[in-house]
C-alpha positions as CSV (number, residue, x, y, z in Angstrom):
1,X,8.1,-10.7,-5.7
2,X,4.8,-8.6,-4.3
3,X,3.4,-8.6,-8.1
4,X,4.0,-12.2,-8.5
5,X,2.3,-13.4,-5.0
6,X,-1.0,-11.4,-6.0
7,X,-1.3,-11.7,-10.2
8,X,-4.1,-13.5,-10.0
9,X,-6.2,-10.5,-8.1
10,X,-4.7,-8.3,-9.8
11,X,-7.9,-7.5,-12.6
12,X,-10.3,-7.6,-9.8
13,X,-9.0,-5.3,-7.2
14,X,-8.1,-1.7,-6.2
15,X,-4.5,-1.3,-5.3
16,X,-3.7,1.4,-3.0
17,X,0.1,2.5,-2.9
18,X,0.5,4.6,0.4
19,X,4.0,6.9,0.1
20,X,3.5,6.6,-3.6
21,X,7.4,7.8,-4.4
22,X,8.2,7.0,-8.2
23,X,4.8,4.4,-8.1
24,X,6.7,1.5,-9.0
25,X,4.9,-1.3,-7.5
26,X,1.2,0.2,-8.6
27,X,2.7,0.9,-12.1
28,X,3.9,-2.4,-12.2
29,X,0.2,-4.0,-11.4
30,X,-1.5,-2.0,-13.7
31,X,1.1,-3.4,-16.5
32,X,-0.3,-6.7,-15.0
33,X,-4.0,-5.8,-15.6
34,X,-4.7,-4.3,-12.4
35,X,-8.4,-3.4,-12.0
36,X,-7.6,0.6,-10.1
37,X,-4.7,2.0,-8.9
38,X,-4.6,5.0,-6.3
39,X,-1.4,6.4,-5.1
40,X,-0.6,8.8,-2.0
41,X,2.3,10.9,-1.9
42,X,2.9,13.7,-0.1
43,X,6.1,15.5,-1.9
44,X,4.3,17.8,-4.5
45,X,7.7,16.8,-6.8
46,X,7.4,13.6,-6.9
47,X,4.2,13.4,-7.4
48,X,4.7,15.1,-10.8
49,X,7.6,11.9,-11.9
50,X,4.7,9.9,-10.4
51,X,2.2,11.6,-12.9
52,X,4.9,11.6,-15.6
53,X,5.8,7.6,-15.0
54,X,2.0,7.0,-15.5
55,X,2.0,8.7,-18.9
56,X,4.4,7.0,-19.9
57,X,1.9,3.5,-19.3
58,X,-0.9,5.3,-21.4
59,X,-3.6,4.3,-18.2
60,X,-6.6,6.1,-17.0
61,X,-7.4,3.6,-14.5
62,X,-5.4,5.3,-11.5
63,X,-5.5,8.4,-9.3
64,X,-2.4,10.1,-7.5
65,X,-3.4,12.2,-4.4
66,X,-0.8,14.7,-3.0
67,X,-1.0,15.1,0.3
68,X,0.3,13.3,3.8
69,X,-0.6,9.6,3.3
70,X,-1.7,9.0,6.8
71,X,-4.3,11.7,6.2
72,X,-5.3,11.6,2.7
73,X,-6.2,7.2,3.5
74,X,-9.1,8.2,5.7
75,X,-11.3,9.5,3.1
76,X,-9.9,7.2,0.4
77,X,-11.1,4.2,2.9
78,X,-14.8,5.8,2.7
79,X,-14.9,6.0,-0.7
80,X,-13.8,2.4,-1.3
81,X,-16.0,1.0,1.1
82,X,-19.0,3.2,-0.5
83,X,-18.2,1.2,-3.7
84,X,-17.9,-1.9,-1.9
85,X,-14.0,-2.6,-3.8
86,X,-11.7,-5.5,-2.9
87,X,-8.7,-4.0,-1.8
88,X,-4.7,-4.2,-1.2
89,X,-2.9,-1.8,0.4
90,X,0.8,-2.0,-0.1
91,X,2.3,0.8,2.4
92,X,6.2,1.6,2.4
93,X,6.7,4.4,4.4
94,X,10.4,6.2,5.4
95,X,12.4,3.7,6.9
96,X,12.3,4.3,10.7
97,X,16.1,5.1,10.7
98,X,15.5,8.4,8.7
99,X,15.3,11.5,11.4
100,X,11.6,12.3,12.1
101,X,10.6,8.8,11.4
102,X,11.3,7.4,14.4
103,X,7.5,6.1,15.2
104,X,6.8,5.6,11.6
105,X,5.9,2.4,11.6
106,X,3.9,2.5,14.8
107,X,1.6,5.2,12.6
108,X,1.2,2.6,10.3
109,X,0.1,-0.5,12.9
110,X,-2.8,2.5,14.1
111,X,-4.2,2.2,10.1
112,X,-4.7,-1.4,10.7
113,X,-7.6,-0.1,12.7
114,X,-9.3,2.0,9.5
115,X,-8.7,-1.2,7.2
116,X,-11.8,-2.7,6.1
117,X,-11.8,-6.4,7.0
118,X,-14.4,-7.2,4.7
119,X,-12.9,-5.8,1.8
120,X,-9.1,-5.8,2.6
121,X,-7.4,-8.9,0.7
122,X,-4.0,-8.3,1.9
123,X,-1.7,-5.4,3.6
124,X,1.8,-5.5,2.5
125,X,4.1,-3.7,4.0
126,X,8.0,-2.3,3.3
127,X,10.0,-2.0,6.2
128,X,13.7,-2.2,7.2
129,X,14.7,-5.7,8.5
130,X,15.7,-5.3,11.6
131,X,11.8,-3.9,12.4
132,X,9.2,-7.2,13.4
133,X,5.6,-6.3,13.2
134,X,3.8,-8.5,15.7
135,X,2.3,-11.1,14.5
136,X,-1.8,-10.2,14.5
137,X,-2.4,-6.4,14.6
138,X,-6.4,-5.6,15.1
139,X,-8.4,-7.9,13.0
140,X,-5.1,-9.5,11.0
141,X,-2.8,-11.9,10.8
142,X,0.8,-11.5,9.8
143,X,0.4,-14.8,6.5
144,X,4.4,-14.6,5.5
145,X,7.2,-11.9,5.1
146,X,10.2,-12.1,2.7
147,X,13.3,-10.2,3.6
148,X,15.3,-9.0,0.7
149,X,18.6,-7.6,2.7
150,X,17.9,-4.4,4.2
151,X,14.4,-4.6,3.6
152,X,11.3,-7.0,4.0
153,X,8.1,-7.4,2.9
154,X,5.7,-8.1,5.7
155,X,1.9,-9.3,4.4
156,X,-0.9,-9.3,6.6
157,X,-4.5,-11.1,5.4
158,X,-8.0,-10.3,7.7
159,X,-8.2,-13.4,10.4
160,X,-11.1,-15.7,9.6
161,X,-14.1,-14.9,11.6
């Protein structure tokens, strides 16, 4: 559904996959011609099936970056913005029903503030149903969400200045 609803971008932008896991979704775009993938993921393990699964595709164009994804964006967001790159960030952190996680998905409305409006196509984010981001968080508008059972995808575009 998320590869579908951006295709068309898909050769022209840099796809940033925040809690990277097995890199599904960003493996999946660059099958569909994405431009740059980056992944963050923070489990040194799975970072290596993430390396393997992009073997597999034969692709240079992507980067995995171990380390905790809340941290490791910062600097990634500087380096983007140096290069002046159209950007979507698809972020599905730890469901906020997993122990430790409780606040995890207020962590991820504070990113909204390090987001680049200028540059940022569209923020998609994973998160249990029964969670409702507000509607505009910092300079964004909630555009749709799709629940899929358990879990829905929740996609954000810059407001219009």
């Amino acid at each position: 559904s998320f590869i579908s609803s951006v295709r068309a971008e898909l050769p022209y932008i840099h796809l940033v996959e925040m809690f990277g896991g097995s890199g599904s979704v960003g493996i999946d775009a660059l099958s569909n011609h994405l431009k740059f993938a980056t992944f963050l993921e923070m489990n040194t393990d799975v970072a290596k099936v993430l390396r393997r699964n992009l073997s597999n595709l034969e692709a240079n164009n992507n980067q995995v970056i171990v380390g905790n994804s809340f941290e490791t964006i910062k600097p990634l967001i500087e380096k983007i913005v140096s290069k002046n790159e159209e950007v979507i960030f698809y972020i599905d952190p730890p469901f906020d029903i997993r122990e430790n996680q409780e606040n995890i998905y207020e962590k991820v409305i504070n990113l909204f503030e390090l987001f680049p409006q200028d540059l940022t196509l569209l923020i998609a984010i994973e998160h249990i149903s029964t969670f409702s981001f507000k509607e505009e968080i910092g300079s964004f508008i909630q555009k749709k969400k799709k629940k899929f059972g358990n879990t829905t995808l929740s996609y954000f575009i810059p407001k219009e200045s």
